[in-house]
Every structure is written in structure tokens, then in C-alpha cells.
C-alpha positions as CSV (number, residue, x, y, z in Angstrom):
1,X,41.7,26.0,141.8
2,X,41.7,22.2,142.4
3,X,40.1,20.1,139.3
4,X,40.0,16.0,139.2
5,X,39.4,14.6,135.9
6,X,37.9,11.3,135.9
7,X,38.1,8.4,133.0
8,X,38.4,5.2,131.8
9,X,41.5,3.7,130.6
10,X,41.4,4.0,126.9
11,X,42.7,6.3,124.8
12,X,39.0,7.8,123.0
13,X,38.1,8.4,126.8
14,X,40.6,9.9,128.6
15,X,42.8,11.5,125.6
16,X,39.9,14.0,125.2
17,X,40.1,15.5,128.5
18,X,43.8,16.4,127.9
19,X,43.5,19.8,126.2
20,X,41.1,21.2,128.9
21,X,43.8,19.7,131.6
22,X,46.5,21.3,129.9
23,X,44.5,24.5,130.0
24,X,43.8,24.4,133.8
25,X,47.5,24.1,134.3
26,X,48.8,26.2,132.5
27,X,46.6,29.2,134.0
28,X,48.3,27.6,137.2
29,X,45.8,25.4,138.5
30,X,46.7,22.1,140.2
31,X,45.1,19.3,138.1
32,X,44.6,15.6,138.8
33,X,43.4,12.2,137.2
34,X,42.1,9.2,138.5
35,X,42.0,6.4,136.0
36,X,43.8,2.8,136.1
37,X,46.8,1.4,134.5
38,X,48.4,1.9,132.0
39,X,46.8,5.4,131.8
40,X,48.2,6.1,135.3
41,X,51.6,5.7,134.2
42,X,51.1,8.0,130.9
43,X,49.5,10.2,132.4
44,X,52.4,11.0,134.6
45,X,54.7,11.3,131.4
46,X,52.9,14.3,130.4
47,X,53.3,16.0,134.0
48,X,50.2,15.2,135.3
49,X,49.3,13.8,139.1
50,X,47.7,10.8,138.5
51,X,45.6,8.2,140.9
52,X,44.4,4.7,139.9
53,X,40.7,4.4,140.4
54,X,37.9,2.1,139.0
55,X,38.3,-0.7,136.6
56,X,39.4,-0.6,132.8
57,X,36.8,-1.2,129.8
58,X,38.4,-4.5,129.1
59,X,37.4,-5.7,132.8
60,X,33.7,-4.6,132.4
61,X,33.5,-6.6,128.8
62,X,35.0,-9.8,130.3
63,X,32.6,-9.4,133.6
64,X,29.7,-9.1,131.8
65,X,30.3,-12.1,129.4
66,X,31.3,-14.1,132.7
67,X,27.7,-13.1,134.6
68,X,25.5,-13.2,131.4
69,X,27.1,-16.0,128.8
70,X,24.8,-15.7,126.3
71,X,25.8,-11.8,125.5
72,X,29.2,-13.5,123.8
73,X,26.5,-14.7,120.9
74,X,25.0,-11.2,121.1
75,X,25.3,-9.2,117.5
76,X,24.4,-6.0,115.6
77,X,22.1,-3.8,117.9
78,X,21.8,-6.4,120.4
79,X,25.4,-5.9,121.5
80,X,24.0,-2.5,123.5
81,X,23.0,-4.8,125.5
82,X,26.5,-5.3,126.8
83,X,27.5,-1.9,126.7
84,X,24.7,-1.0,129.5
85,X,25.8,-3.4,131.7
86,X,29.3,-2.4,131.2
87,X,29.0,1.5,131.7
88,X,25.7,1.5,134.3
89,X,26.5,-1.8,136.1
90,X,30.0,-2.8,135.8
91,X,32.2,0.0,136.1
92,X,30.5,2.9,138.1
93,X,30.4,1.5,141.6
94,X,34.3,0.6,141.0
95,X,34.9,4.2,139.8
96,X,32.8,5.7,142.5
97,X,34.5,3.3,145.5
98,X,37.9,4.4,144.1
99,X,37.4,7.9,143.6
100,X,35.7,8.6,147.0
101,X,38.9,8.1,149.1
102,X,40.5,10.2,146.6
103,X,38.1,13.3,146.8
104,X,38.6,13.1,150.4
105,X,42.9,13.1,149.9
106,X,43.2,15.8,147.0
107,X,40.1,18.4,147.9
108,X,38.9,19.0,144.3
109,X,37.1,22.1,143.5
110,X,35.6,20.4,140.5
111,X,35.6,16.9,139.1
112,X,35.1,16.7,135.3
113,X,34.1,13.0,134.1
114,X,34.4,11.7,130.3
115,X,30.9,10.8,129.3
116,X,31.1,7.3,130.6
117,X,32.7,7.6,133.8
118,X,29.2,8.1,135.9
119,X,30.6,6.5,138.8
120,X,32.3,9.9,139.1
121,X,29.0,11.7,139.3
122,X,28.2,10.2,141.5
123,X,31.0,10.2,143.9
124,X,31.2,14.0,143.6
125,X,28.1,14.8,144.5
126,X,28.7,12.7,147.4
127,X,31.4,14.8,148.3
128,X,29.5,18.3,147.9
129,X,31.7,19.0,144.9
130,X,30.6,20.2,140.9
131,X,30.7,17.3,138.4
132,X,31.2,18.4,134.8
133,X,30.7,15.9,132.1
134,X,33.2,16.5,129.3
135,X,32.1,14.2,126.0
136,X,34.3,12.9,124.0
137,X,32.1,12.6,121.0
138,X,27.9,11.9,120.0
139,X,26.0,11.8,123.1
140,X,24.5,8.9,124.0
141,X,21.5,7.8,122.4
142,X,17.6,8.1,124.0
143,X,17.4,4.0,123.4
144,X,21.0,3.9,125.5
145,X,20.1,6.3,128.1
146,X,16.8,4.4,128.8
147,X,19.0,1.4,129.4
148,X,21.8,3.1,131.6
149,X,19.5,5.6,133.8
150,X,17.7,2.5,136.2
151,X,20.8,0.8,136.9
152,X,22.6,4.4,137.5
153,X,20.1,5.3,139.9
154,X,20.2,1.8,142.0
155,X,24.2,3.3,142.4
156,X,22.6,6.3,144.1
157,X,20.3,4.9,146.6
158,X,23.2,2.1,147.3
159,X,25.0,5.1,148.7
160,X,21.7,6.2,150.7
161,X,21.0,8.7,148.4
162,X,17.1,8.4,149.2
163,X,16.3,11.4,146.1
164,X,19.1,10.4,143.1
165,X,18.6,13.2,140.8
166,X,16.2,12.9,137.9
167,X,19.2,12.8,134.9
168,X,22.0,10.5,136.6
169,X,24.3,11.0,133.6
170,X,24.9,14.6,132.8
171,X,26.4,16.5,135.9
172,X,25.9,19.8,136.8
173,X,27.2,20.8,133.4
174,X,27.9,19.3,129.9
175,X,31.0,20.3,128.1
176,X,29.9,19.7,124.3
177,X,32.9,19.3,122.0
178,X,31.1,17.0,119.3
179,X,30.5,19.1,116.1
180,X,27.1,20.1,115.0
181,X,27.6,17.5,111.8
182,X,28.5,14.6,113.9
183,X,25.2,15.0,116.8
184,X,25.9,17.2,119.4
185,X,24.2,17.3,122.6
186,X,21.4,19.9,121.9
187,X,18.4,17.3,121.3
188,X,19.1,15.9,124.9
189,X,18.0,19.9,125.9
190,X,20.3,20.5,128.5
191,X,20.0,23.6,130.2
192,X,23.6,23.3,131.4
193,X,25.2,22.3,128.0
194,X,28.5,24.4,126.8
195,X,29.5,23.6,123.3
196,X,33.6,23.3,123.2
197,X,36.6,23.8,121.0
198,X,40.3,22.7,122.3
């Protein structure tokens, strides 16, 4: 089997996704990332194949002060602001332009996204080929989600995707490893939610 995993460049994003890698290759499937540097380069310490793709988080903060100057004077809840144009403006149509080229080189079976990579999503289903979200911690929040899901679904229908699916976020399934005490997905009521352990 052939799985992509797909991430920002930041340690509480990607690092996550590393014991299910290691589990897929070490039952002998071929395993690849796409991510940018210097997460390219560290990722191929540890033995894995690894693709730059998308932007980093760092990029997306800086853009979104450039285009809207007055979210540099933005504090307490009102930062979330910049957070929604980071993860549903900024980054996904990098991530999904990048990883595109790549799906068509590698053949995934399966490309598994951390929970704030959407361009992924949608790239993947572009390509005919499962998206798994893989969380790295407490899902997002309703008041986030309402914020993220417009601009997530303009990314759709920029790729002629006429019908975008109804949840833009959560791929075809959601791999749960927050615990119980610290919010775990079950509120969102995901009928495709898998709670796990490394």
C-alpha cells in the first residue's frame, strides 16, 4: 500500500503523524510526506521520502498581517480572526497546488492530512484517492469551523468542483487521538471518527 501524509511545517503538526507512518512502514508499506522545509530535510533523517509542498505557518501569519494590517492590533479571541485566514485562505490552495503534481508522481492509496492541512482534502479527492484526517489534538471549535468552512469551500468550486461536499474539513475519515479529558472529536458527531492510541 501507497500512503501520503500531508502537513504543515511545525513540529505539533507534522510530529503527530509520525507513529502512524512508522507503523505503515514497518508492516512494509511505502510511505511519503509532503511538507516544506526544514521538515523536508528531517523528515528524510528518519528514513522517510519526503516532498516539499504548500507554504509554512510562519508564511500564512506574515501574509495575512501584509493583506489585512489591522489584524497585527488584533488580541484575545479576536486573534481567531487570523487563524481562519491562515488555515482556510492562506495555506490550502498552496498545499493543494503543491500536492496535486505530487499525487499524480507517487500514486497514493491514501493521503492522511493533520487537522489543518485541508488543502490536502482537497487535492485528494481531486485525484479519486481517500483523505484521512489525523488530529493532532482538540478539534476545532463550532465558532472556528463556522469561520474556516466558506472560505474552504470557495477552494472547491475554484477547482470546478460545482457540489464541494457538505463538511470540507473532516475527510473520509477522522483519526481521533485527543483524549476524552482534553475534548475529543465525538461532539462534532462524525460517523467516520476512529479514536487512536500510538
Amino acid at each position: 500500500m501507497k500512503v501520503l501524509f500531508c502537513g504543515r511545517p511545525a513540529y505539533g503538526h507534522l510530529y503527530p503523524l509520525i507513529p502512524l507512518a512508522m507503523a505503515f512502514r514497518s508492516r512494509g508499506d511505502e510511505v511519503t510526506f509532503g511538507t516544506c522545509e526544514p521538515f523536508v530535510s528531517r523528515l528524510e533523517a528518519l528514513g522517510f521520502a519526503a516532498y516539499p509542498v504548500g507554504r509554512s505557518i510562519l508564511w500564512a501569519e506574515e501574509e495575512a498581517i501584509r493583506q489585512n494590517p489591522g489584524f497585527a492590533k488584533l488580541t484575545g479571541a479576536d486573534k481567531a480572526q487570523i487563524g481562519a485566514a491562515m488555515f482556510s485562505e492562506l495555506l490550502p490552495p498552496r498545499t493543494a497546488e503543491d500536492l496535486l503534481p505530487l499525487l499524480a508522481l507517487t500514486h497514493p492509496d491514501m493521503v492522511i492530512y493533520e487537522q489543518c492541512d485541508f488543502g490536502a482534502y482537497t487535492a485528494a479527492s481531486l485525484a479519486d484517492i481517500p483523505a484521512v484526517i489525523h488530529s493532532y489534538g482538540a478539534p476545532w471549535p463550532a465558532f472556528m469551523i463556522e469561520k474556516l468552512v466558506p472560505n474552504l469551500l470557495n477552494l472547491w468550486r475554484s477547482h470546478g468542483v460545482s457540489d464541494p461536499p457538505a463538511d470540507p474539513m473532516h475527510g473520509d475519515a477522522y483519526l481521533d487521538i485527543s483524549p476524552p479529558s482534553l475534548g475529543d472529536a465525538a461532539p462534532l458527531g462524525l460517523s467516520h471518527r476512529r479514536p487512536l492510541r500510538p
